[in-house]
C-alpha positions in Angstrom: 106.8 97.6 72.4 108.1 94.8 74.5 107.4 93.1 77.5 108.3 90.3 79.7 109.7 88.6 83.3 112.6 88.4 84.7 113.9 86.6 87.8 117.1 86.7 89.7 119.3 86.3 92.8 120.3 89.8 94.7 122.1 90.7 97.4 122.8 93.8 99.6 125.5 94.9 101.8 124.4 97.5 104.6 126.7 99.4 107.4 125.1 100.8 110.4 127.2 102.9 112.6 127.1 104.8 116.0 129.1 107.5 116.8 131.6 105.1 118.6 131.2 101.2 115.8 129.8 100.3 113.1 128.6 96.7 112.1 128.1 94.9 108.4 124.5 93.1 107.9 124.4 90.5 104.8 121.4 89.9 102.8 119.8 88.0 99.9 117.3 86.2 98.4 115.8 85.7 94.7 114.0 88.2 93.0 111.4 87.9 90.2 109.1 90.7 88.4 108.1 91.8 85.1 109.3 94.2 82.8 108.2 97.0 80.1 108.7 99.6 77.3 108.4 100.8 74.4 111.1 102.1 71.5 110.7 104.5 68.6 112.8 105.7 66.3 113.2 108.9 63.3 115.4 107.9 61.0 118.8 107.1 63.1 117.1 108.8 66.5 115.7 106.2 68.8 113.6 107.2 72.4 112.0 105.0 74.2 111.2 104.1 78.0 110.7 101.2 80.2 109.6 100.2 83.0 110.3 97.2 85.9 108.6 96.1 88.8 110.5 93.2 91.0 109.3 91.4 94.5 111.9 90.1 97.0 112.1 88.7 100.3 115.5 89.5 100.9 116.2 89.3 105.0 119.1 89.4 106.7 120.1 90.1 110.6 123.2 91.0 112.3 124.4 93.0 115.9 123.2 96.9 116.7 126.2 98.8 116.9 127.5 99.6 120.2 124.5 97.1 121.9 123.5 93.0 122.2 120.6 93.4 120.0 120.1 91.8 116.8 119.1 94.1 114.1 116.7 92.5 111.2 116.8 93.9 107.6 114.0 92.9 104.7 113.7 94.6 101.4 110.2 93.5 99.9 110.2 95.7 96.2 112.1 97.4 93.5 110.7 99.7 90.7 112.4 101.3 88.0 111.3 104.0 85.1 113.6 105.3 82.5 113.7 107.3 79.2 116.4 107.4 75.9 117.6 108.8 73.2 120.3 107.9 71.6 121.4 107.8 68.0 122.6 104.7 65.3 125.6 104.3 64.3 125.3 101.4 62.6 125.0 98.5 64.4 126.2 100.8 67.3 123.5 102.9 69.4 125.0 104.9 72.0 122.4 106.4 74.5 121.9 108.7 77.4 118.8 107.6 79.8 117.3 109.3 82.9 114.5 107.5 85.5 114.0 106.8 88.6 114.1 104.3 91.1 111.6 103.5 94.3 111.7 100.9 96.8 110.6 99.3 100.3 113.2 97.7 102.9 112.9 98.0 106.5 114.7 97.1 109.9 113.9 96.7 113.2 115.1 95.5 116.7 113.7 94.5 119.9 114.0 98.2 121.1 113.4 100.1 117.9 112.0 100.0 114.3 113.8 101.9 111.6 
């Protein structure tokens, strides 16, 4: 098994659109979490899994399509699970793997909250 943190600095590029424009919203922020799995292997067969939780703050704001009202963005987690297999070749292990993903972002405006 292994464990450990990690840290970072992410970013993310969003696009909201009407029927008539569409703006672009910039955001980022550093990002830090911990991570998680475990490998086993049968003779040149390795599975395994892991596992990664991470905590942002990203924020960003930019302009509601089609309106004068300022639209904020903020994306406050990330978490990750995944299994493999894959087989040795070597010093070579080529591998398929298969999770999921779940997170939490949100945006709002004066008017509304999406």
């Amino acid at each position: 098994g292994y464990a450990g943190f990690l840290g970072g600095y992410g970013g993310a590029h969003l696009q909201t659109k009407t029927a008539t424009a569409n703006k672009k919203l910039n955001a980022d922020s550093a990002l830090g979490g911990i991570y998680a799995g475990r490998n086993f292997v049968f003779g040149k067969v390795v599975v395994g899994f892991d596992g990664a939780a991470m905590l942002t703050d990203m924020k960003g704001t930019g302009a509601l399509p089609g309106t004068t009202d300022i639209l904020s963005y903020r994306n406050y987690y990330e978490t990750s699970f995944r299994g493999r297999a894959g087989y040795s070749l070597g010093r070579f292990l080529p591998y398929f793997a298969a999770g999921f993903s779940n997170g939490r972002s949100g945006a709002s405006s004066p008017k509304t909250s999406l």
